[in-house]
N, C-alpha and C positions, 0 to 999 in steps of 0.2 A: 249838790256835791260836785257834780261837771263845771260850775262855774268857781266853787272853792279852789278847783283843782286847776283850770285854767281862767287865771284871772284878767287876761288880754280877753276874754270871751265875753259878750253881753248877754247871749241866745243859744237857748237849748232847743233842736226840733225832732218831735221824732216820727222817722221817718218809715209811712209805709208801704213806698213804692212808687212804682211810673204809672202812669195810666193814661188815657184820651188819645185822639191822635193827635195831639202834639208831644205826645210823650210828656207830659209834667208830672212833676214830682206832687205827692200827695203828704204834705209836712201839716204837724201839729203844733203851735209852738205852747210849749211846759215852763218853757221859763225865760224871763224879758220879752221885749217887744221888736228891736230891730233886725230886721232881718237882709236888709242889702250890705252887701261887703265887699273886699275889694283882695281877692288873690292874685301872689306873685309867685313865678315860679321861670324860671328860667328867662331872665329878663323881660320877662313878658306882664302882665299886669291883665288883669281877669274884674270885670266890676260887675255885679253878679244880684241877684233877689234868692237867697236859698229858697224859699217858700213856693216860688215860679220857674223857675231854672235847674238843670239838668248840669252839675260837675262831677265826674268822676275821677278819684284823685289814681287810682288803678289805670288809667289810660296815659298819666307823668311818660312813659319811654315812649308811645306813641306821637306824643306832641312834641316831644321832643326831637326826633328823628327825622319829623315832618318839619323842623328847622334846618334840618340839614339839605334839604330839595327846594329844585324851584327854579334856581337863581337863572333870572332869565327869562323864565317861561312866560306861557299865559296858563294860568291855572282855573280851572271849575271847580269850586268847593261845595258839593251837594249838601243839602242836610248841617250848611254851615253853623247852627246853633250861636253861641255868644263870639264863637272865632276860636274855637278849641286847636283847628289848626291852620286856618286862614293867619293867625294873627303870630304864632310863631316861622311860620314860611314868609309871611312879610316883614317882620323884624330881624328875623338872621340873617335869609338865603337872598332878600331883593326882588320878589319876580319881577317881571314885568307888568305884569297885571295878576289881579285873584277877582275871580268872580265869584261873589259868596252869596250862597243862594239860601234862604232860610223860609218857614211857613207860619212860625211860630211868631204871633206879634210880641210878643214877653222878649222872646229870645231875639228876636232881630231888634227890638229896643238897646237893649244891651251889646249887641253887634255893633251897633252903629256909634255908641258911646266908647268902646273899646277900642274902635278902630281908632279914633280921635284922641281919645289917651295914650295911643299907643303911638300917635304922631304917623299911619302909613297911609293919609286918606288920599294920599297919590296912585297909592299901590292897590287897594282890597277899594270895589264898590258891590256897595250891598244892594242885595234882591231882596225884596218880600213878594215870594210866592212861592206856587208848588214846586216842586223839583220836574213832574211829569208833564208839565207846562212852558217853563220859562228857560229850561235848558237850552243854551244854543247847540247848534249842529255844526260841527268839525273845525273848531277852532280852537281846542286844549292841547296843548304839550303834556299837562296832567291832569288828571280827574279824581279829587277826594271824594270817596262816599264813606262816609262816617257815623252812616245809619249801623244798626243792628235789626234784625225778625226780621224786616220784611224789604231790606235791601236789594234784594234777588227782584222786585215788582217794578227795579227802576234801573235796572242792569242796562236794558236797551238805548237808553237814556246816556246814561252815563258812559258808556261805548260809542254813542254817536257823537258824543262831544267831541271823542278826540280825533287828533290830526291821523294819518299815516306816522306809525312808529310810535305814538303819544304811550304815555303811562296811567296805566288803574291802578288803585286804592283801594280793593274792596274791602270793608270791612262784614262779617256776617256772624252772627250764630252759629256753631256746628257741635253735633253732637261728638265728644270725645272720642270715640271708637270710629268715627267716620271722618276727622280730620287728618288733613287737609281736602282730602277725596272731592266731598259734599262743594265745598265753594270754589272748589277748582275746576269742578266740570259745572256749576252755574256758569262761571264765566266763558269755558268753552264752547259751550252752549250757545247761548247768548251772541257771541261772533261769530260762531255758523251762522246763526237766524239772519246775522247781519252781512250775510257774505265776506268778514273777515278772519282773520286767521289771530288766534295766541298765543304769545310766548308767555310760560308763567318763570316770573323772576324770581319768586322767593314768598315764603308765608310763616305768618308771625304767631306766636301765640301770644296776644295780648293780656290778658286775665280769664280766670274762671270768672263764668256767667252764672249758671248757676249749677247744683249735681249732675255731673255727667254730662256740661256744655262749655264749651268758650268760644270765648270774642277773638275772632281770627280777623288776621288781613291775612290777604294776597295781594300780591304785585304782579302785575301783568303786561308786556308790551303788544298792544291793539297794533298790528299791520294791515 
């Protein structure tokens, strides 16, 4: 019926969730057989394995906002996945450089195919490996973390990247009743432990996560 209904479609999957720690997606597929495809969305171009990769079309103002930063910088993109916003901050804003850091071999596949379709392989070079490993120390103007659950485990990390003045990204899970609270004082936290100090800039509500949680960022300037 899904494929009468959309006839541009080849593949129905259904889907029952994330799981491992690379976060992948646990798809069934019901109907046809192909499953690689190629999203566009705000001049951006997305080539993707539904069946192995992780899109959230609920995170569209996120990626898109994250085109609008950068220009200039040196960016650390934690938890960079296929280049959700590695690859619009380099097609819009220009940085100067993006370091896109990813763990996932599926997803840094398709990283590294993206960037090359997307024509920025000047701009964004990709990492395969951990985030609590390969992070450099204080050389970010910004720092995307684009994890969710367990993002608070690499706070340290992601704070030490950046410069004096540099910009966070956190994105996190918080329980509804406890947002912004919850991920605002992870971060202030976090800067203490590191002997530096927080400005929190603003915090977003990205989508409901799931009853009674959402997917927040805060923006924070690390001094």
């Amino acid at each position: 019926a899904l494929l009468n209904f959309y006839p541009r479609c080849h593949t129905v999957l259904r889907d029952y969730g994330i799981e491992g720690p690379f976060r992948e997606p646990v798809r069934e597929i019901i109907a046809g057989t192909r499953t690689e495809t190629v999203h566009r969305e705000n001049g951006v171009t997305f080539h993707l394995d539904a069946r192995k990769v992780m899109f959230s079309a609920g995170n569209l103002n996120e990626r898109m906002r994250m085109g609008n930063l950068g220009r200039g910088e040196y960016v650390v993109d934690m938890f960079a996945g296929i280049g959700y916003f590695s690859l619009p901050m380099a097609v819009h804003s220009r940085p100067r450089k993006v370091l896109a850091i990813e763990l996932n071999p599926n997803a840094y596949h398709y990283l590294c195919l993206n960037i090359k379709k997307n024509g920025v392989e000047r701009i964004v070079e990709p990492v395969l490996g951990d985030c609590a490993k390969v992070t450099p120390e204080g050389v970010a103007d910004r720092v995307v973390m684009g994890m969710v659950q367990v993002t608070d485990r690499y706070l340290l990390k992601g704070i030490g990247a950046l410069r004096s003045g540099g910009v966070l990204h956190y994105h996190q899970t918080v329980p509804s009743l406890m947002y912004p609270k919850r991920a605002v004082c992870d971060i202030e936290e976090a800067a203490r432990a590191l002997g530096r100090r927080s400005e929190i800039l603003g915090c977003i509500r990205v989508k409901k996560y799931s009853p009674g949680v959402v997917h927040s960022v805060v923006d924070a300037r690390i001094k």
